[in-house]
FIBA-82562 format. One record per atom (N, C-alpha, C, O): residue number from 1; residue in three letters; y, z, x. Coordinates in steps of 0.1 Angstrom, whole numbers, plus 2048, in hexadecimal, padded with zeros to 3 digits. Layout:
REC NUM ALA Y Z X
...
END
This chain:
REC 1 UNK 841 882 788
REC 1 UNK 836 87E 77F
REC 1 UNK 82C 889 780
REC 1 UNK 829 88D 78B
REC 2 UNK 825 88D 775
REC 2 UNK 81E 898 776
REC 2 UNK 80C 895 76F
REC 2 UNK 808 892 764
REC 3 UNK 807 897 779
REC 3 UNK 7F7 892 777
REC 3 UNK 7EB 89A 775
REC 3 UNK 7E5 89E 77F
REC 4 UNK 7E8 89C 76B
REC 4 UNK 7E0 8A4 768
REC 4 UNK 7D6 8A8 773
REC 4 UNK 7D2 8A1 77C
REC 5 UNK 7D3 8B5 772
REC 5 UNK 7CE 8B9 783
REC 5 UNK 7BC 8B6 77C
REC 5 UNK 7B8 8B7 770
REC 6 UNK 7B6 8B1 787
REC 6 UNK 7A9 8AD 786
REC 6 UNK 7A2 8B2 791
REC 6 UNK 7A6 8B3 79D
REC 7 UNK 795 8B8 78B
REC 7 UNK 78E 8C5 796
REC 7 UNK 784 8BA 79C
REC 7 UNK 77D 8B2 797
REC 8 UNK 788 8C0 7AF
REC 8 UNK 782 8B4 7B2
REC 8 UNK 783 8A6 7B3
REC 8 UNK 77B 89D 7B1
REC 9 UNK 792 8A5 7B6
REC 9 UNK 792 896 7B8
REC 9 UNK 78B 88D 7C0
REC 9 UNK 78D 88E 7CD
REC 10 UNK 782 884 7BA
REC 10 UNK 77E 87A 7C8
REC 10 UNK 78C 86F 7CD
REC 10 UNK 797 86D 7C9
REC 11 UNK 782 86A 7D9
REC 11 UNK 78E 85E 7E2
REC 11 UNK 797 855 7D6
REC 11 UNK 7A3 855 7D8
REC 12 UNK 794 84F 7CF
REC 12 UNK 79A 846 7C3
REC 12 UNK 7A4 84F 7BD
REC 12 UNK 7B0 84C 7BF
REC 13 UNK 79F 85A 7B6
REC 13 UNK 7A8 862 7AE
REC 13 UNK 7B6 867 7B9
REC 13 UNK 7C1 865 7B5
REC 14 UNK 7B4 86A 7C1
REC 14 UNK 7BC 86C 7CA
REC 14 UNK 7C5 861 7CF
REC 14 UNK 7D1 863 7D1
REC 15 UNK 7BC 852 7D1
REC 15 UNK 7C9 848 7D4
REC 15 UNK 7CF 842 7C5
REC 15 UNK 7DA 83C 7C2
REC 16 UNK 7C6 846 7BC
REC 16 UNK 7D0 843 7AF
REC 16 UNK 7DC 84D 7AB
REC 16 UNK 7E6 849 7A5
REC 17 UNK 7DA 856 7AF
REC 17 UNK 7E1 863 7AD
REC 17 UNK 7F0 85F 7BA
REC 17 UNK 7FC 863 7B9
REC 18 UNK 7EE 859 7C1
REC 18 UNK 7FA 85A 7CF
REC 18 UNK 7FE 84D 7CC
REC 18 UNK 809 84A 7D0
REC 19 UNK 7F7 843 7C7
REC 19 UNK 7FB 838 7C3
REC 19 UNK 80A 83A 7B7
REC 19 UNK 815 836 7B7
REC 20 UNK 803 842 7AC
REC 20 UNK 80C 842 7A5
REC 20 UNK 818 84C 7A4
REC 20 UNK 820 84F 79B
REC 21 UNK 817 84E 7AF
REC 21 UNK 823 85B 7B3
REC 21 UNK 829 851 7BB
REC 21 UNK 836 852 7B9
REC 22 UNK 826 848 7C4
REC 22 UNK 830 83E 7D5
REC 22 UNK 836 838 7C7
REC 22 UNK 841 83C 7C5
REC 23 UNK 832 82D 7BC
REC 23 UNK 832 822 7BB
REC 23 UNK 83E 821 7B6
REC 23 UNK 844 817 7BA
REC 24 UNK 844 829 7AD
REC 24 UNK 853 82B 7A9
REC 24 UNK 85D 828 7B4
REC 24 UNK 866 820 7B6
REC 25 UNK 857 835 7BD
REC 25 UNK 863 838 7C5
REC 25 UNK 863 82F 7D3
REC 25 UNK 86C 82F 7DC
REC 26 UNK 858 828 7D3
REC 26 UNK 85C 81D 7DC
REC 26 UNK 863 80D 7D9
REC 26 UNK 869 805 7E1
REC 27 UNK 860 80E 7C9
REC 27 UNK 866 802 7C4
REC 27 UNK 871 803 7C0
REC 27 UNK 877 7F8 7BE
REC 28 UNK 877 80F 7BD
REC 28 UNK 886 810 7BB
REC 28 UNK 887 81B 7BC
REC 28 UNK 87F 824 7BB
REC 29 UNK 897 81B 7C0
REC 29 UNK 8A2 826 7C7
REC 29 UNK 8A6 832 7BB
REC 29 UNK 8A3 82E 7B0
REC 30 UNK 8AB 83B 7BB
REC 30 UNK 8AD 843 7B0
REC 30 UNK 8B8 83F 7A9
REC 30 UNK 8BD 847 7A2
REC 31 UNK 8BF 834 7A9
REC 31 UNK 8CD 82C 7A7
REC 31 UNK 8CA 824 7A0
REC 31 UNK 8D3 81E 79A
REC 32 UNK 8BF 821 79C
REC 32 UNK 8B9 813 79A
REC 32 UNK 8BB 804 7A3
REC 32 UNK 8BE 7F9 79D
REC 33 UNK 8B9 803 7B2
REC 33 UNK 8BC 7FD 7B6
REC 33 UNK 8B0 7FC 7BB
REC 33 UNK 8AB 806 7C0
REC 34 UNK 8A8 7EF 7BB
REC 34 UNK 89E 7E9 7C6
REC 34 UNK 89A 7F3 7D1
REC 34 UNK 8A4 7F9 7D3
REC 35 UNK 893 7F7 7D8
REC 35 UNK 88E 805 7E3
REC 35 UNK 894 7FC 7F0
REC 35 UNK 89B 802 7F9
REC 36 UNK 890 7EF 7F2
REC 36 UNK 88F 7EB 7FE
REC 36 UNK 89E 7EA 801
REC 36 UNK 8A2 7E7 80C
REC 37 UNK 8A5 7EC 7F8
REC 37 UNK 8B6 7E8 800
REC 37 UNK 8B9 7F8 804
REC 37 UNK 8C5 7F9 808
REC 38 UNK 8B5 802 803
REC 38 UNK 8B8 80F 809
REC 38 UNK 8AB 80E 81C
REC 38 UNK 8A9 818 823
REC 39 UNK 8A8 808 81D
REC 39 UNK 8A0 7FF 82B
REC 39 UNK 88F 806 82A
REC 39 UNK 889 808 835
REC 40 UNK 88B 807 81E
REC 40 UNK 878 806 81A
REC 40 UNK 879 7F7 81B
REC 40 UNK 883 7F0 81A
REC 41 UNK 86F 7F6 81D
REC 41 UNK 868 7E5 81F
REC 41 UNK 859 7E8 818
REC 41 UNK 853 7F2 814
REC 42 UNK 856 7DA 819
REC 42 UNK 846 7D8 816
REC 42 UNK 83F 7DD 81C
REC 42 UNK 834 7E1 818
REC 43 UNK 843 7DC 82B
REC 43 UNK 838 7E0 833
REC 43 UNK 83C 7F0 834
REC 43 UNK 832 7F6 836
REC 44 UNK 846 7F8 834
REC 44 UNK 843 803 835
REC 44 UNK 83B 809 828
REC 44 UNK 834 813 828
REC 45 UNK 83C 801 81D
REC 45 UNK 833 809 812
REC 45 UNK 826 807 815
REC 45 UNK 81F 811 814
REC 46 UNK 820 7FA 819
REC 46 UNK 810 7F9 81C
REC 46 UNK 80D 806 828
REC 46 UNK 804 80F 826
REC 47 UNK 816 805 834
REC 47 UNK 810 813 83A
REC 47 UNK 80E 81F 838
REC 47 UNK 805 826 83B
REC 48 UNK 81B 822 830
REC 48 UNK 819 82D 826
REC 48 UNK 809 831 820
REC 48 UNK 802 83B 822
REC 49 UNK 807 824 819
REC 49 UNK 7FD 829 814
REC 49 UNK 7F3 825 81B
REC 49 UNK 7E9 82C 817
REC 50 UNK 7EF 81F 824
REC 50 UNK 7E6 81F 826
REC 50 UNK 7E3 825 835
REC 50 UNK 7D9 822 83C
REC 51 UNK 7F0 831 838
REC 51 UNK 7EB 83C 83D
REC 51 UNK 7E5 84B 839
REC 51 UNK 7DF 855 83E
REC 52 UNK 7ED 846 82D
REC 52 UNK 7E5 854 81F
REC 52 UNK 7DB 851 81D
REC 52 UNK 7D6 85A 816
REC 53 UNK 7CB 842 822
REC 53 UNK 7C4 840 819
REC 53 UNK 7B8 842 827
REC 53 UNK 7AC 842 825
REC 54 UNK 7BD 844 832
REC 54 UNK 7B5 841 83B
REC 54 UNK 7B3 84E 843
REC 54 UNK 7BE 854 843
REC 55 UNK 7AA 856 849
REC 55 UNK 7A8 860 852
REC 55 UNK 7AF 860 85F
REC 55 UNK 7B6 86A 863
REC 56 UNK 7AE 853 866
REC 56 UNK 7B9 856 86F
REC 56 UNK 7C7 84E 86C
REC 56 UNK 7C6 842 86D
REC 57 UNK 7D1 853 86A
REC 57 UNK 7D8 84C 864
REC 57 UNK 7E9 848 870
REC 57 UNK 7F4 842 86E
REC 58 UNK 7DF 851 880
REC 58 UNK 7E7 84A 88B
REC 58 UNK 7E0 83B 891
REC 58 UNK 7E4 834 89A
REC 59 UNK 7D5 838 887
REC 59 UNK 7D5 829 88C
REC 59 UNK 7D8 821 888
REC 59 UNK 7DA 816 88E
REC 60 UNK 7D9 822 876
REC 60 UNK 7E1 81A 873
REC 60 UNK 7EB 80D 87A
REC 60 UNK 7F5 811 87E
REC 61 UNK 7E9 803 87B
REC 61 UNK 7F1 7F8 881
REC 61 UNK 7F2 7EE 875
REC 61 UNK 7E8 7EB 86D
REC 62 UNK 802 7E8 875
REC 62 UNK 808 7DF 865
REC 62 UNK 811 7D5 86E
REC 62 UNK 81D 7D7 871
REC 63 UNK 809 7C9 872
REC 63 UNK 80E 7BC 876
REC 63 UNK 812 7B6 86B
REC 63 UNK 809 7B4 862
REC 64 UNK 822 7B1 86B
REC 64 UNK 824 7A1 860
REC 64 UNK 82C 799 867
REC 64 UNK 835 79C 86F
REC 65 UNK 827 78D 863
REC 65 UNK 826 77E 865
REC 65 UNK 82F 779 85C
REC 65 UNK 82A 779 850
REC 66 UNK 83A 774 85D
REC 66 UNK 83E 76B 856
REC 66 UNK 839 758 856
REC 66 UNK 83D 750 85E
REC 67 UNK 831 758 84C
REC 67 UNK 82A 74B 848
REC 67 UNK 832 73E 840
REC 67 UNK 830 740 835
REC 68 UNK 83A 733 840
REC 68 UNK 83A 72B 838
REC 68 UNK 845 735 82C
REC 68 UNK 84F 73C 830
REC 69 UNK 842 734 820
REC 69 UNK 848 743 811
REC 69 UNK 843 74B 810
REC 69 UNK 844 751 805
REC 70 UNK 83A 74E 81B
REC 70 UNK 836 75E 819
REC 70 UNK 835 768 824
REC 70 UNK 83B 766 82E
REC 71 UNK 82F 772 823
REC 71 UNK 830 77B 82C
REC 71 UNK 81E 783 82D
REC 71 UNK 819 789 824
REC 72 UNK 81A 780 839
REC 72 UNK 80D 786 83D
REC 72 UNK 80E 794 844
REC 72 UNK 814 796 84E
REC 73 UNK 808 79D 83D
REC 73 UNK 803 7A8 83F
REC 73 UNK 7F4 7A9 846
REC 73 UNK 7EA 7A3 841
REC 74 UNK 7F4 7B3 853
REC 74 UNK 7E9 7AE 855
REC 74 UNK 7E8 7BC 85B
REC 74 UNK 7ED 7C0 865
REC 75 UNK 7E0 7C2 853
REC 75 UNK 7D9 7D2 853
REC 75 UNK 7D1 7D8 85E
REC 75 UNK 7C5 7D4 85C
REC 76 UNK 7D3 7E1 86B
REC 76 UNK 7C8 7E3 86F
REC 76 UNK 7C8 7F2 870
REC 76 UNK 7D2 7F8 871
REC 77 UNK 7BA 7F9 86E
REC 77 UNK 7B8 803 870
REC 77 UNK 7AA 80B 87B
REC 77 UNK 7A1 803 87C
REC 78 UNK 7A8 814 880
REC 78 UNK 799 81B 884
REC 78 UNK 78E 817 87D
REC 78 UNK 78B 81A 872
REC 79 UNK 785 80E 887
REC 79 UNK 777 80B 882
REC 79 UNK 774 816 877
REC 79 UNK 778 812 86C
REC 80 UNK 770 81D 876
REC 80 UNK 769 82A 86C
REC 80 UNK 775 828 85E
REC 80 UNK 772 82C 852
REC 81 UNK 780 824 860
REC 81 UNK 78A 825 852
REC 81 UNK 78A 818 84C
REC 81 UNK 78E 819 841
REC 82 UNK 786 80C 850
REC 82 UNK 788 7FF 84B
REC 82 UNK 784 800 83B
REC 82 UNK 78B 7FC 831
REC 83 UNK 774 806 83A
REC 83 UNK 771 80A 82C
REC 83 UNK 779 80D 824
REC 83 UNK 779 806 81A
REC 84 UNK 781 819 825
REC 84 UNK 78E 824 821
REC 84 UNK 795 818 819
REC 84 UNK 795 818 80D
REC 85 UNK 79A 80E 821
REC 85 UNK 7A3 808 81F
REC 85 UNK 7A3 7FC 815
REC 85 UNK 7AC 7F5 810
REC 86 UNK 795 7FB 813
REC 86 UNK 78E 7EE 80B
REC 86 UNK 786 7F2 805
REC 86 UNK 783 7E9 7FE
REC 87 UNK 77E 7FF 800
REC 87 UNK 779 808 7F6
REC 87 UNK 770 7FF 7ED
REC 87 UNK 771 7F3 7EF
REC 88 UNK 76B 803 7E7
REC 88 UNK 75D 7FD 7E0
REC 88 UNK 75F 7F1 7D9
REC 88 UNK 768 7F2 7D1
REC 89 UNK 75A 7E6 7DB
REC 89 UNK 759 7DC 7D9
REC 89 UNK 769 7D3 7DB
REC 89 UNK 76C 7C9 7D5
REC 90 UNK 771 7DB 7E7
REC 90 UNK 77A 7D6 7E4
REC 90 UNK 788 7D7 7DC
REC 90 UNK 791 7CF 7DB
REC 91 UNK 787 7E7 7D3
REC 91 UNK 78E 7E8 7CC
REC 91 UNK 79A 7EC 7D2
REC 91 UNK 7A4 7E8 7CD
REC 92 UNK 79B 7F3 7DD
REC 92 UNK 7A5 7FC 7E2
REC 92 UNK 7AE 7EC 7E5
REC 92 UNK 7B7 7E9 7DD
REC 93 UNK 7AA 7E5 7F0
REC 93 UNK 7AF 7DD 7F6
REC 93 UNK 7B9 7D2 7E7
REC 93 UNK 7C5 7D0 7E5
REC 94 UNK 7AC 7CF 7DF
REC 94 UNK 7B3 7C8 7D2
REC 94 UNK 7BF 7D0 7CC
REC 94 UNK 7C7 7CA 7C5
REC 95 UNK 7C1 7DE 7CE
REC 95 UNK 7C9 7E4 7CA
REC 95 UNK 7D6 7E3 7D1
REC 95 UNK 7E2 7E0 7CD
REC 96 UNK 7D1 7E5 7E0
REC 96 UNK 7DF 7E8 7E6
REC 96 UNK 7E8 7D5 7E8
REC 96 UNK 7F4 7D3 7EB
REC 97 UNK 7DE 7CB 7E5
REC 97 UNK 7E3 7BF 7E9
REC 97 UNK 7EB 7BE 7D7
REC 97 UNK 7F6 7B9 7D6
REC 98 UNK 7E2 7C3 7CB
REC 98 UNK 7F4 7C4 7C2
REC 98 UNK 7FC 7C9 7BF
REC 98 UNK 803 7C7 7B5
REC 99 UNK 7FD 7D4 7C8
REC 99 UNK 807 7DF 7C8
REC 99 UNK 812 7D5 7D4
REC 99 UNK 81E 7D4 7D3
REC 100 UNK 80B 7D0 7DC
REC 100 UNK 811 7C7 7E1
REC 100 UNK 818 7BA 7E4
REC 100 UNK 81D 7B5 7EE
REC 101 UNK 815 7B5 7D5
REC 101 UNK 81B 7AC 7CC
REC 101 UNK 824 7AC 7C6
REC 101 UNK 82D 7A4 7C5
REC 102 UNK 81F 7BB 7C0
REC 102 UNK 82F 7C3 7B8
REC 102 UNK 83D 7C2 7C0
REC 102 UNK 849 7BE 7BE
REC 103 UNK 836 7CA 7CA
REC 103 UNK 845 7C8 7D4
REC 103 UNK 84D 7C1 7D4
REC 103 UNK 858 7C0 7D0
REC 104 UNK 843 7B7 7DA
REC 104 UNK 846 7A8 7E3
REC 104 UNK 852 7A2 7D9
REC 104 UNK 85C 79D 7DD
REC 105 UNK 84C 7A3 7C9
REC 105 UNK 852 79B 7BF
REC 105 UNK 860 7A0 7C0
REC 105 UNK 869 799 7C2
REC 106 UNK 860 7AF 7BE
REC 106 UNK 86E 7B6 7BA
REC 106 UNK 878 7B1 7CB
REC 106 UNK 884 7B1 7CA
REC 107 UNK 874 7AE 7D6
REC 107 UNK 87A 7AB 7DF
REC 107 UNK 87C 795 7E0
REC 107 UNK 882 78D 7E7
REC 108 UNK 870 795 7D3
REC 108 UNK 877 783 7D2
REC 108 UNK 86C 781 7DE
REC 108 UNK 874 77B 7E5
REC 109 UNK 863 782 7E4
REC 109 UNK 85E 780 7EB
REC 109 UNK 84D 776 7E7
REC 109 UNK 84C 772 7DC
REC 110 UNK 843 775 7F2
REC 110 UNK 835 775 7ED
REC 110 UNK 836 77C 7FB
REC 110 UNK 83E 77B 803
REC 111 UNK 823 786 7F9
REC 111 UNK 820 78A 806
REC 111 UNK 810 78C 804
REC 111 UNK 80B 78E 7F9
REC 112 UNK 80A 78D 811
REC 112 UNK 7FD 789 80B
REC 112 UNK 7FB 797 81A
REC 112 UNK 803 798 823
REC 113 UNK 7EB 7A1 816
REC 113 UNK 7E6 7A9 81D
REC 113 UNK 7D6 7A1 822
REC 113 UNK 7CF 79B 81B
REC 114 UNK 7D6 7A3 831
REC 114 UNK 7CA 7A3 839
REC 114 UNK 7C7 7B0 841
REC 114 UNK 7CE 7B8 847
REC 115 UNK 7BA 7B0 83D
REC 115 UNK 7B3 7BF 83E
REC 115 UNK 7A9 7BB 848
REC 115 UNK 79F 7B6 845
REC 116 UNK 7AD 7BD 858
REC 116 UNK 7A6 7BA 866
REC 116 UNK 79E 7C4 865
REC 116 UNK 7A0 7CF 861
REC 117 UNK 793 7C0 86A
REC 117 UNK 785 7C4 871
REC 117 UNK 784 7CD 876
REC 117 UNK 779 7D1 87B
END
């Protein structure tokens, strides 16, 4: 996919830009087959990205909980990156929780993200 080059990208432009580059190729295979049956999972796409979104991206930590019919994601990263990860008013986080829906759906699933302290 080819994205018009923008001078000076800020942080947004940049996770919209890598957003729409993962989002294909994590949700399906070049076969047209589902991503996760080639062994991507949910949770490897949330780390994915949300080690592209964070400065340190060796602290990254991705706990899930299997709940009742769904599946808890529960996000932790370096004090100083929590921001990164939950972005102005919340947008980043609202973002990556329905990109994370998308998934979940294409795998028949529900899965819900917690973004630790």
């Amino acid at each position: 996919m080819l994205v018009p080059f923008v001078e000076n990208p800020g942080r947004v432009q940049r996770v919209n830009l890598l957003i729409l580059e993962l989002v294909p190729a994590l949700l399906w295979a070049g076969d047209g087959e589902p991503a996760a049956r080639e062994g991507r999972s949910m949770k490897d796409f949330l780390e994915f990205i949300a080690r592209h979104l964070v400065d340190h991206p060796e602290s990254v930590i991705l706990e899930q909980d299997q709940k009742e019919d769904r599946i808890v994601f529960r996000l932790k990263v370096a004090g100083g990156d929590v921001g990164k990860v939950i972005g102005r008013s919340g947008k980043t986080a609202t973002a990556l929780r329905t990109l994370l829906t998308a998934v979940a759906a294409k795998e028949g699933k529900r899965a819900i993200l917690e973004i630790a302290d």
